[in-house]
N, C-alpha and C positions, 0 to 999 in steps of 0.2 A: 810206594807200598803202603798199605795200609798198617793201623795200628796194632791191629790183630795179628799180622803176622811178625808182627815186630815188638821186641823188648827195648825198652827206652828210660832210662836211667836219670836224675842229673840231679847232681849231688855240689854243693859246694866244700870243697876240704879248706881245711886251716892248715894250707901248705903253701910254697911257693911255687908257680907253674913247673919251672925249673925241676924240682923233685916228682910233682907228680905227671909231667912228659918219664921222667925215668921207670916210672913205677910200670909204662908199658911199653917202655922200649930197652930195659935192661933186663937180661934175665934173670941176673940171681937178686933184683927185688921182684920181677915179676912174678918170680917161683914162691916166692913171700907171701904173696896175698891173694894169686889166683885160686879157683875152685870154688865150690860150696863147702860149707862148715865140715871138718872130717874129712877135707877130701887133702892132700899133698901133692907137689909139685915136682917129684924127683928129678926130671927132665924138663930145660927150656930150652932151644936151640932157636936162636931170632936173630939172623942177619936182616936188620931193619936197614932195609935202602929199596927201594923201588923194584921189585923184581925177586927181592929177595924172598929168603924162604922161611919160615919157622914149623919147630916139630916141639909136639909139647904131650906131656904125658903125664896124666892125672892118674891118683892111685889111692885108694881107701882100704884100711884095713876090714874085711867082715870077719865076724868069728869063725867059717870056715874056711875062710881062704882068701888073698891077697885080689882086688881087683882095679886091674889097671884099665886104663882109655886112653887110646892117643888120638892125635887131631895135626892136620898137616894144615899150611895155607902158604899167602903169597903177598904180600906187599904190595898194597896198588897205587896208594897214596900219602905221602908224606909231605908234612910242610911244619918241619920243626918248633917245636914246644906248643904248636895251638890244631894240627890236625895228624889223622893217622886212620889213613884205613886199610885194612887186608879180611883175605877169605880165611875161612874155617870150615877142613871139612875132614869126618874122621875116618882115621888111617889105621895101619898098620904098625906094630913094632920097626918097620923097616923104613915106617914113612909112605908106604903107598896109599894115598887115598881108597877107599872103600865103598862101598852104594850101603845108604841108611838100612835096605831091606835086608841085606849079608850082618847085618848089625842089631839085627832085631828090632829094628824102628820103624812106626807104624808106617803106610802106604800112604805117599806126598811127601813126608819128609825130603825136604830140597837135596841135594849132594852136595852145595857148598852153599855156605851163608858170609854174609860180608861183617863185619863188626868197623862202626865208623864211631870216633873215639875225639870230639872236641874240645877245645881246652880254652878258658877264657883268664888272662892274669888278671885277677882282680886288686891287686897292689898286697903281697903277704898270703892272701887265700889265693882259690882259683875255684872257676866252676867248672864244670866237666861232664859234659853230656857224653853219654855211650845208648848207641842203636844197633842192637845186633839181628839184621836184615835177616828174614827166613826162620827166628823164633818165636813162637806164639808167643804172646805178651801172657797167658792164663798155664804157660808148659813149665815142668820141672825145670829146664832150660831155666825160661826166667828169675824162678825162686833162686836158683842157683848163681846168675848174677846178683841177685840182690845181696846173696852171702857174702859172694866174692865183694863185691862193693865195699862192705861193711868191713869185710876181712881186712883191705886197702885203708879204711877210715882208721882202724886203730893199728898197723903197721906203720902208715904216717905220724901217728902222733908218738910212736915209740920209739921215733929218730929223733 
């Protein structure tokens, strides 16, 4: 895929692989640092094994009213503390995947995107590239990784 359609990350933490494998395959750190700035984590549901499922549900408060977004996906690849990939595509309260157009998302919007998530032990730090296939690298999307990122950068250092 190209770059354009892709958001591309990579960040070195001042952590040890060890914690930041956790940071995306546990929930309740996950729920800790995913989202954009303002946005919360109420709900992570991640059986991380191959096949497995995760349901995740972001939620902001606005002044008039509570809004939530969920995202369903599927495990496609794991190879403990150095890779990790599954699909994202968003769903329902109940978990049912959804079409971007039923969702208000412009026309092409993919129905699922893949997020592939590398990990390199650096001895103490780790580096950590993230490519989430099917986001314009220029979309709210990306900003919104970037957040997230940063949210993880000082979550880590507060452990």
């Amino acid at each position: 895929m190209s770059n354009q359609k892709s958001v591309m990350i990579e960040r070195t933490m001042d952590a040890p692989i060890d914690l930041v494998w956790k940071m995306w395959t546990e929930a309740e750190h996950f729920a800790n640092w995913y989202g954009p700035m303002g946005m919360t984590i109420p709900m992570a549901k991640m059986d991380v094994q191959v096949g497995g499922k995760r349901h995740i549900c972001m939620e902001m408060n606005m002044p008039d009213r509570q809004m939530k977004m969920w995202f369903v996906g599927e495990y496609l690849e794991i190879t403990p503390k150095t890779k990790l990939i599954y699909t994202e595509a968003m769903a329902d309260e109940e978990g049912n995947a959804m079409s971007p157009a039923s969702m208000g998302m412009p026309e092409g919007t993919p129905e699922s995107t893949q997020v592939i998530v590398e990990l390199e032990d650096l001895g103490g730090s780790t580096k950590m590239k993230m490519t989430h296939e099917g986001v314009p690298a220029d979309s709210p999307g990306a900003k919104g990784w970037t957040m997230a990122i940063d949210k993880m950068v000082d979550y880590l250092a507060s452990m």
